[in-house]
TORFI-423954 format. One record per atom (N, C-alpha, C): residue in one letter; z negated, y, x negated. Coordinates in steps of 0.05 Angstrom, whole numbers, padded with zeros to 5 digits, always signed. Layout:
<nodes>
AZYX/...
</nodes>
This chain:
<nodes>
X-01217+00444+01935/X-01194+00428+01942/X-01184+00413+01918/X-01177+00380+01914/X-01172+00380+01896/X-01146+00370+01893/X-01130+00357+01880/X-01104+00353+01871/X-01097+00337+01893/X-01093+00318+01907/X-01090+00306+01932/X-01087+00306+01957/X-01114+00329+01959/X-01115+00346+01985/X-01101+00368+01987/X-01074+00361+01994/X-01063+00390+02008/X-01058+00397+02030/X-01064+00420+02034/X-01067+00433+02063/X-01036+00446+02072/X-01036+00445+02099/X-01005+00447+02124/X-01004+00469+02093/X-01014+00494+02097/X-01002+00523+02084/X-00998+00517+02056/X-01003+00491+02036/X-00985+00496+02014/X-00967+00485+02011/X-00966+00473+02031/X-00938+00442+02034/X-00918+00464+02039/X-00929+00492+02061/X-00897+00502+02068/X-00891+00513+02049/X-00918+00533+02031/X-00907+00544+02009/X-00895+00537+01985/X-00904+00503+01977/X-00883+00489+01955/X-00858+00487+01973/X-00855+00477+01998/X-00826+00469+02001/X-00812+00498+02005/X-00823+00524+02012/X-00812+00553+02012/X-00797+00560+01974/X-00818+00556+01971/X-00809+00560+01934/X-00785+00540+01925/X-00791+00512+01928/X-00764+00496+01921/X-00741+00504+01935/X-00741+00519+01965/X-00707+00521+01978/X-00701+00540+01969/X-00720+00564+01956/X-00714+00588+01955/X-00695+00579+01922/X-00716+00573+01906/X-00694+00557+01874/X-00669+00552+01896/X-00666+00535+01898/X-00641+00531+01912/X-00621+00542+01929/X-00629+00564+01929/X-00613+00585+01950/X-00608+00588+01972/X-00632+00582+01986/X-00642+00573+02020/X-00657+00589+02011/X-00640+00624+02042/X-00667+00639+02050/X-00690+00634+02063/X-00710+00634+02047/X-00744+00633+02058/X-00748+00643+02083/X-00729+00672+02091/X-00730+00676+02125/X-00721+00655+02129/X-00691+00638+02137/X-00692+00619+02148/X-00709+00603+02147/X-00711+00594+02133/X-00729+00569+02127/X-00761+00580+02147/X-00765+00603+02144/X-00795+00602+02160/X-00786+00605+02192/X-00768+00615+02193/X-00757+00616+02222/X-00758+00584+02235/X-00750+00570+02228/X-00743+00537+02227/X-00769+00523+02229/X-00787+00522+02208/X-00815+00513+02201/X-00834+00520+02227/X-00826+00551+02241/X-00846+00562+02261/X-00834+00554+02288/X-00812+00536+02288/X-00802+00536+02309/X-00818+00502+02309/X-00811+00485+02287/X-00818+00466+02286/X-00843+00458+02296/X-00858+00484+02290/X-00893+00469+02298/X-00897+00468+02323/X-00878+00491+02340/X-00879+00480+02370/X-00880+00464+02376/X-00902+00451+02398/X-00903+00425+02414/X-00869+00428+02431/X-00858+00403+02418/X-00835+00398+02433/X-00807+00415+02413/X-00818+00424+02398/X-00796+00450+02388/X-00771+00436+02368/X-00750+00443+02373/X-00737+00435+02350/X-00726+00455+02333/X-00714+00449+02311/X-00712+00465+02286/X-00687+00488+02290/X-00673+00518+02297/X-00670+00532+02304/X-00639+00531+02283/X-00610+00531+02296/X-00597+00533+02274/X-00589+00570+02264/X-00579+00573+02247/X-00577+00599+02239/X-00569+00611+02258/X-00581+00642+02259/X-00572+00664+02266/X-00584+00657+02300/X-00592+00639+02304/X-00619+00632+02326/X-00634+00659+02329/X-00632+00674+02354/X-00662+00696+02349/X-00693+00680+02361/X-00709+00700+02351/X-00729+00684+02349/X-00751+00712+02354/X-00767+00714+02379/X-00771+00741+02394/X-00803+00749+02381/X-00814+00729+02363/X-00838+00722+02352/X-00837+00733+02325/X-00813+00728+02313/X-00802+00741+02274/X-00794+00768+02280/X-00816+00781+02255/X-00804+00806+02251/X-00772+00807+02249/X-00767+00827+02242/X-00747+00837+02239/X-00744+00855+02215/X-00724+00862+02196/X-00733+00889+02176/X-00725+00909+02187/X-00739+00937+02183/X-00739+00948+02203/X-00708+00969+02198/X-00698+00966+02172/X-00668+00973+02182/X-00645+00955+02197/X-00655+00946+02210/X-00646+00920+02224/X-00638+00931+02252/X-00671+00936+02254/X-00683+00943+02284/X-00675+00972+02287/X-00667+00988+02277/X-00653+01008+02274/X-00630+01018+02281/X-00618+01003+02263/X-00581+00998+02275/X-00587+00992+02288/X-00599+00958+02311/X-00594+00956+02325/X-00601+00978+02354/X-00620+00984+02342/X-00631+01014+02371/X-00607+01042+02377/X-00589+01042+02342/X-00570+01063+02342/X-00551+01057+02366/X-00538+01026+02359/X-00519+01009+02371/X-00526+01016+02397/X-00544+01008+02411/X-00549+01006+02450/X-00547+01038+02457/X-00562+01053+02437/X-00553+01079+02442/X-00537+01094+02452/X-00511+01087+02438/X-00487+01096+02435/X-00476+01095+02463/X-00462+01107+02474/X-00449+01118+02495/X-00424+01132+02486/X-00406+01116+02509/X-00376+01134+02503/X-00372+01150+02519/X-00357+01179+02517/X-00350+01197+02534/X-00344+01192+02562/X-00327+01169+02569/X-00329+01165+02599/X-00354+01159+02606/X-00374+01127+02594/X-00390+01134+02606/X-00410+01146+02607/X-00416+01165+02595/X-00433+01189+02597/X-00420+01200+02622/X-00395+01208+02620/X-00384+01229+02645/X-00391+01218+02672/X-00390+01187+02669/X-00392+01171+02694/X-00421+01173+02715/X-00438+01155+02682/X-00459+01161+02693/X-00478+01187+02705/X-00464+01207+02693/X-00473+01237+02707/X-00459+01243+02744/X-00438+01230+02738/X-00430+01220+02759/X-00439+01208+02792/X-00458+01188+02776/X-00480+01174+02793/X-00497+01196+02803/X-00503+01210+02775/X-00529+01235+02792/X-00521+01250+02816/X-00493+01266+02804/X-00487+01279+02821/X-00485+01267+02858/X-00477+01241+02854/X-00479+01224+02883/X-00496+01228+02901/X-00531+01223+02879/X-00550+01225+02895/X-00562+01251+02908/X-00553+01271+02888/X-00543+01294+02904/X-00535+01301+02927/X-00519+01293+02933/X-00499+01293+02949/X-00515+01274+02987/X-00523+01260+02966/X-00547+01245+02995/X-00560+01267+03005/X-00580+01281+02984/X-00590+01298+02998/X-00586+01321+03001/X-00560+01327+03007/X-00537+01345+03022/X-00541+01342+03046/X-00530+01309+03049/X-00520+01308+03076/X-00546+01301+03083/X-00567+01299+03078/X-00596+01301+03094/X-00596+01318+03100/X-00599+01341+03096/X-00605+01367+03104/X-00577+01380+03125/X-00556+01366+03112/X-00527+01380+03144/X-00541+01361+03154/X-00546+01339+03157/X-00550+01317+03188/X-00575+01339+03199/X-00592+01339+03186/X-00626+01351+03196/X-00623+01381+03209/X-00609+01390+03194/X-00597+01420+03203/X-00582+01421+03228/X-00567+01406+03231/X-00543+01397+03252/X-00557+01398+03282/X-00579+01380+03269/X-00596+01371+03296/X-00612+01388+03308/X-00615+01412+03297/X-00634+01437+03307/X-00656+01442+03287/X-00665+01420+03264/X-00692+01428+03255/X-00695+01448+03234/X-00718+01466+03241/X-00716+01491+03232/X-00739+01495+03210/X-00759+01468+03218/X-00787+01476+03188/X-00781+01452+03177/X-00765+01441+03167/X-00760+01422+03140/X-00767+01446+03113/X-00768+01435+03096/X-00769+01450+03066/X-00750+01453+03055/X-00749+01479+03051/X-00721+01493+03036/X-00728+01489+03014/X-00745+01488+02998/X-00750+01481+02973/X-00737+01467+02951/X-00743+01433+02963/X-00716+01417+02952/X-00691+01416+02953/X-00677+01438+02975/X-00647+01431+02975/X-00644+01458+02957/X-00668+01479+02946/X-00645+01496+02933/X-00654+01482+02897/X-00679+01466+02900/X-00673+01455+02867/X-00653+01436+02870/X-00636+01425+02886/X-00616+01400+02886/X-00597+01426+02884/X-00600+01449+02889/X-00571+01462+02886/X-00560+01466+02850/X-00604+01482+02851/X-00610+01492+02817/X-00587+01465+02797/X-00599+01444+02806/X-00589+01413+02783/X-00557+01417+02786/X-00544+01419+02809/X-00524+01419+02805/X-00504+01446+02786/X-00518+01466+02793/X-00513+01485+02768/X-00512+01486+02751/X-00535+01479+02736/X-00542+01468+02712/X-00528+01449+02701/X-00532+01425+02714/X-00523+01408+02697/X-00495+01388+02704/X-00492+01397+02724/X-00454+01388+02739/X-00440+01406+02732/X-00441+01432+02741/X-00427+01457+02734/X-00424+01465+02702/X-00454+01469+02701/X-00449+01491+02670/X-00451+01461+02649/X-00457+01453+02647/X-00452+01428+02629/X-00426+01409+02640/X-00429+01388+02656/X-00418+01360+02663/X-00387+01373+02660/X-00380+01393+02688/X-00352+01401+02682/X-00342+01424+02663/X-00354+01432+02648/X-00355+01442+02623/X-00349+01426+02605/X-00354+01411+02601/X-00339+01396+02584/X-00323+01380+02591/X-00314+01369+02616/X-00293+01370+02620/X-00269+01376+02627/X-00277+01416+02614/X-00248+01432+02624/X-00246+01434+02596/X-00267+01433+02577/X-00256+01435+02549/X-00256+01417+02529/X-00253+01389+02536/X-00249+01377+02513/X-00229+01354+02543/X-00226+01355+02563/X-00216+01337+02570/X-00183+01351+02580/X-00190+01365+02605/X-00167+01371+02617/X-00139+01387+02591/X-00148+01403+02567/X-00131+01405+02556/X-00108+01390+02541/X-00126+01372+02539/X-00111+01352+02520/X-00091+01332+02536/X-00099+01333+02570/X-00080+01325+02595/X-00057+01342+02594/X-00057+01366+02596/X-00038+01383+02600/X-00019+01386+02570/X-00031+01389+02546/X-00012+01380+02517/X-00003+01365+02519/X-00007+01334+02528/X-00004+01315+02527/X+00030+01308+02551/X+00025+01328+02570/X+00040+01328+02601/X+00038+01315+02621/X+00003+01296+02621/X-00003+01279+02632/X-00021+01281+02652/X-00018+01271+02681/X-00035+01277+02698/X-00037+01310+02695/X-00019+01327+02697/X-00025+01349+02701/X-00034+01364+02728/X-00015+01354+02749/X-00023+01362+02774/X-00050+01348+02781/X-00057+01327+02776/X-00090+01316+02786/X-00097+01335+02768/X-00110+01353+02748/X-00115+01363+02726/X-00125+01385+02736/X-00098+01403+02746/X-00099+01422+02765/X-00117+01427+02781/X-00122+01404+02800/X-00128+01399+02828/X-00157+01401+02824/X-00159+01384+02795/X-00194+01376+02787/X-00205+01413+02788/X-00193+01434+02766/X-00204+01454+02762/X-00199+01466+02787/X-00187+01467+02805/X-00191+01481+02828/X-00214+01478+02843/X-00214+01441+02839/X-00245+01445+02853/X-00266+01450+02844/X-00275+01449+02813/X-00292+01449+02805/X-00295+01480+02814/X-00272+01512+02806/X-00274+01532+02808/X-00285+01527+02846/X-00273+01516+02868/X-00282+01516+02894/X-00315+01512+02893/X-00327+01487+02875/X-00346+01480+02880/X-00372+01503+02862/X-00369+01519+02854/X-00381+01537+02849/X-00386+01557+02866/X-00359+01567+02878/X-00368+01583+02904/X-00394+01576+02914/X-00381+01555+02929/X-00404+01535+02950/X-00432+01541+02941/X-00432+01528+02917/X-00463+01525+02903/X-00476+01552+02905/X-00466+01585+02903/X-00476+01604+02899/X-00477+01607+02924/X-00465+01595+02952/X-00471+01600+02978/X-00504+01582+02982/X-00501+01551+02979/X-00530+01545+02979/X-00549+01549+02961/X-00551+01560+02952/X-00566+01569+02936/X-00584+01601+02945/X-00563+01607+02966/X-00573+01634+02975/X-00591+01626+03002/X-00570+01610+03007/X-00583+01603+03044/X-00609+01578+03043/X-00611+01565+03013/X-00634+01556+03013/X-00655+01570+03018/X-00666+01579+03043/X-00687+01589+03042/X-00698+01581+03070/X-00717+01587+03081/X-00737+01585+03108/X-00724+01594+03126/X-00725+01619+03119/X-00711+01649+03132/X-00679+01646+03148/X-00662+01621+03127/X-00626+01621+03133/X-00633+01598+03155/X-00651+01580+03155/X-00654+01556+03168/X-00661+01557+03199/X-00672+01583+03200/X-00682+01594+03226/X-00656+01618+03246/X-00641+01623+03224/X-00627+01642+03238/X-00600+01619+03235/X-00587+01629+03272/X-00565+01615+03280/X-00542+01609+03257/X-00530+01638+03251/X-00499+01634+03238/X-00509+01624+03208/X-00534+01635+03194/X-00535+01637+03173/X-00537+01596+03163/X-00548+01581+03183/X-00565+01555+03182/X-00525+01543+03180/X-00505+01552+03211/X-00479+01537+03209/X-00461+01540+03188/X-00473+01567+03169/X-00453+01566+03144/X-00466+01554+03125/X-00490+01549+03129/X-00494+01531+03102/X-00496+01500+03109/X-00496+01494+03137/X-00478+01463+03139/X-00453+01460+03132/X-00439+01479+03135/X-00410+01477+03130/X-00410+01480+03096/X-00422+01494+03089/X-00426+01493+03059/X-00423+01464+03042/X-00448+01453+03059/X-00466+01431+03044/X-00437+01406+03053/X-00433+01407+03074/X-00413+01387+03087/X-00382+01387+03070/X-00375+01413+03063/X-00351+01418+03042/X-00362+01412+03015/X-00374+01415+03011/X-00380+01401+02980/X-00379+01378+02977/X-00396+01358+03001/X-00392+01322+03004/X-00362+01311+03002/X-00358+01336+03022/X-00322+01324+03033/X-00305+01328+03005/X-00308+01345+02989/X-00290+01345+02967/X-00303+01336+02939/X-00333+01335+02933/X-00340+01311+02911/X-00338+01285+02915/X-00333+01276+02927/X-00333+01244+02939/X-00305+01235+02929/X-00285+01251+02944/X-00265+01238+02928/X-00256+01250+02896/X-00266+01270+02894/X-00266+01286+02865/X-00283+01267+02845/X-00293+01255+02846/X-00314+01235+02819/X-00299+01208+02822/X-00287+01206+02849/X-00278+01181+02845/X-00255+01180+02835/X-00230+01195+02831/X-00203+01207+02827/X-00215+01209+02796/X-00237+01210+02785/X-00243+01224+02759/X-00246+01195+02740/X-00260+01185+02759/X-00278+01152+02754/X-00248+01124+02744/X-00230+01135+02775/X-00215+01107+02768/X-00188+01116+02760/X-00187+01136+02750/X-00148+01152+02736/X-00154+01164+02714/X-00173+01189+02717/X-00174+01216+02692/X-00186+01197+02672/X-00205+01178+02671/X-00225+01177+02647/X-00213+01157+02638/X-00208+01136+02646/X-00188+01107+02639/X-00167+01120+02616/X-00151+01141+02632/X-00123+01156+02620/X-00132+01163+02590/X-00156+01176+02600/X-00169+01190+02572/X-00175+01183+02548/X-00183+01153+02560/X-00195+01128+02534/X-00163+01123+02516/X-00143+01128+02536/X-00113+01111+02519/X-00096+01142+02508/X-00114+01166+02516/X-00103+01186+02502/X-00102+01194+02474/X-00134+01190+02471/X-00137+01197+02446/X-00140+01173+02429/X-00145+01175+02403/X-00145+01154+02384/X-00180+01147+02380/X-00184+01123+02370/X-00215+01108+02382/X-00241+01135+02370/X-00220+01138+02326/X-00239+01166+02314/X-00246+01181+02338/X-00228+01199+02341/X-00230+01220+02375/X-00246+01214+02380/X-00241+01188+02399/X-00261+01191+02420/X-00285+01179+02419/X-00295+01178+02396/X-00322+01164+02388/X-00335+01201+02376/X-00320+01213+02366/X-00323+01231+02355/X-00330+01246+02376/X-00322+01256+02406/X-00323+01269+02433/X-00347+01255+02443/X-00352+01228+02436/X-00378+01226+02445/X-00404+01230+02439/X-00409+01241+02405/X-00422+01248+02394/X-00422+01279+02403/X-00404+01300+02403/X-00403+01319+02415/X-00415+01321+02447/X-00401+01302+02460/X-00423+01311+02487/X-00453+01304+02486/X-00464+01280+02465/X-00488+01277+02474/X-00510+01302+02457/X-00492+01310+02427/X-00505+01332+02416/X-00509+01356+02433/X-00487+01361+02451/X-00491+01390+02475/X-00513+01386+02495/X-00511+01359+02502/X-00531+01351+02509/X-00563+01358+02519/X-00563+01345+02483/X-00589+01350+02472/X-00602+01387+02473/X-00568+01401+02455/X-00578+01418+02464/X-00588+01445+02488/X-00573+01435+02496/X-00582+01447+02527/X-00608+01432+02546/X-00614+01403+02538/X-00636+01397+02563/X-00655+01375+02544/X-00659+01380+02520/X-00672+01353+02497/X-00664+01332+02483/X-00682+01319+02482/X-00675+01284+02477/X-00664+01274+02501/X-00681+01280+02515/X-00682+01264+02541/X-00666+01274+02566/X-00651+01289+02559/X-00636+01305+02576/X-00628+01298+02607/X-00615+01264+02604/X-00607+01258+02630/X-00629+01248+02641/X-00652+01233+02627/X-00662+01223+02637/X-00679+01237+02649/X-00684+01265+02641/X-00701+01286+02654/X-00693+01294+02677/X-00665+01303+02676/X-00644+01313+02715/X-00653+01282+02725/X-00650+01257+02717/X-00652+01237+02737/X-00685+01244+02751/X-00703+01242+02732/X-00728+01250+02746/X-00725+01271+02765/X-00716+01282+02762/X-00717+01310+02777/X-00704+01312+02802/X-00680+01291+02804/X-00667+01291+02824/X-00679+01263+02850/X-00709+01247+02826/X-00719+01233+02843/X-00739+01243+02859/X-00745+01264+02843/X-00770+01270+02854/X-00764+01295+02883/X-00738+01306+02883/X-00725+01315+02906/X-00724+01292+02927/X-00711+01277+02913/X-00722+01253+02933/X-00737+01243+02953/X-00754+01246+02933/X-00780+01235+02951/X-00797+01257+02970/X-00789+01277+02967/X-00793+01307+02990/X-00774+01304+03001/X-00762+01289+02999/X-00740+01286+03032/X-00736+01269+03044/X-00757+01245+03030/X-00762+01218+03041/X-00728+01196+03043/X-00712+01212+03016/X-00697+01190+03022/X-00691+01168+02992/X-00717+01169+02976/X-00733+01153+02958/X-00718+01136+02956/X-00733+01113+02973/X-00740+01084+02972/X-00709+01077+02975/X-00694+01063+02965/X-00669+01052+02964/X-00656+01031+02983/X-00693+01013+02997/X-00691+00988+03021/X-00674+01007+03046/X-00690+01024+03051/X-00680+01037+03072/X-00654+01040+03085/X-00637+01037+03069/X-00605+01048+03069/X-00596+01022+03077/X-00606+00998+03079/X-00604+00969+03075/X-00593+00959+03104/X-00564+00953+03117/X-00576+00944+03137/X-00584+00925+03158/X-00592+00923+03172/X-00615+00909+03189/X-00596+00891+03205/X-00562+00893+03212/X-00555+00883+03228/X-00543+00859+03213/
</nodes>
């Protein structure tokens, strides 16, 4: 090559070296240059993303920390959601039960009971009798909803140790044993339904203006560490699998379904 002939790649690298003397970052500047060679492209003004340029990877980091992050309501919320779908396949099984049928699979309604033990009971409202409802009652706030919440949660444990028993072949086939665990399954709907929603649009709102932002950034690091340790990394996202895959043994899966037709 000789003095004359210069090629696209040293033109960018002299004009890279002269902006950089001059105190024009070379990222920008290559950000700009690569946008330029696009047919049609024009030159990108700062802070432009650009889905093609690396990134440094403490960049990409924080930013993965950032989306991470979850605040105590909605963590509580979205556990929330699980518990719902739960609750569908409750009332699958009172409707199915209701109707006389006696060889459906007991199987999935007593792991939908197992999830709710686990992880509504001994976790979800577990932490919210001890880092939430106290600081309602110090506070003198919402105490009677407060109240009301631990009554049911203490009600909704009963229940659970009732289906959990009558999940079986055996309770599904015999008369009284099949009507107490509709009534079971049917009292749990009737009082979580409005219990998550009473929690959703009063207790958790209240809660955000209770404590101070430290707090409650600090409570949310605490629930997702308990988290972790009780069900992994992946903790919710593992009960969500789990509560799909109940699902789909009860055929009420597919989400079109529910859709309706009129």
């Amino acid at each position: 090559m000789n003095g004359t002939d210069v090629s696209a790649d040293s033109r960018r690298a002299f004009l890279r070296a002269g902006l950089s003397l001059a105190g024009v970052s070379i990222w920008g500047v290559h950000r700009t240059m690569a946008q330029s060679d696009q047919p049609g492209g024009s030159p990108r003004k700062p802070g432009d993303e650009d889905v093609n340029t690396p990134r440094p990877q403490g960049s990409q980091r924080q930013e993965h920390e950032q989306e991470e992050e979850i605040s105590p309501a909605e963590d509580l919320m979205r556990e929330h959601g699980l518990l719902t779908r739960v609750l569908l396949v409750y009332q699958n099984y009172a409707d199915r039960l209701a109707l006389g049928a006696r060889d459906i699979p007991a199987e999935p309604l007593h792991r939908s009971a197992d999830i709710v033990r686990e992880f509504v009971e001994d976790y979800h409202e577990r932490l919210e009798e001890q880092y939430l409802f106290p600081r309602f009652r110090k506070a003198g706030m919402l105490v009677e909803l407060v109240d009301t919440l631990q009554t049911q949660h203490d009600a909704g444990r009963r229940i659970t140790d009732i289906v959990r028993k009558l999940a079986v072949q055996s309770a599904f086939k015999d008369q009284n044993q099949r009507l107490t665990l509709i009534d079971a399954l049917r009292q749990f709907n009737r009082m979580y339904l409005p219990h998550e929603s009473r929690e959703d649009t009063v207790l958790f709102p209240a809660f955000r203006k209770l404590v101070s932002p430290n707090e409650y950034d600090a409570l949310g690091e605490q629930f997702e560490n308990r988290e972790h340790e009780l069900f992994g990394e992946d903790g919710f996202e593992m009960m969500v699998d789990r509560v799909a895959d109940v699902e789909g043994q009860v055929g009420i899966h597919d989400l079109a379904q529910f859709t309706p037709t009129m």
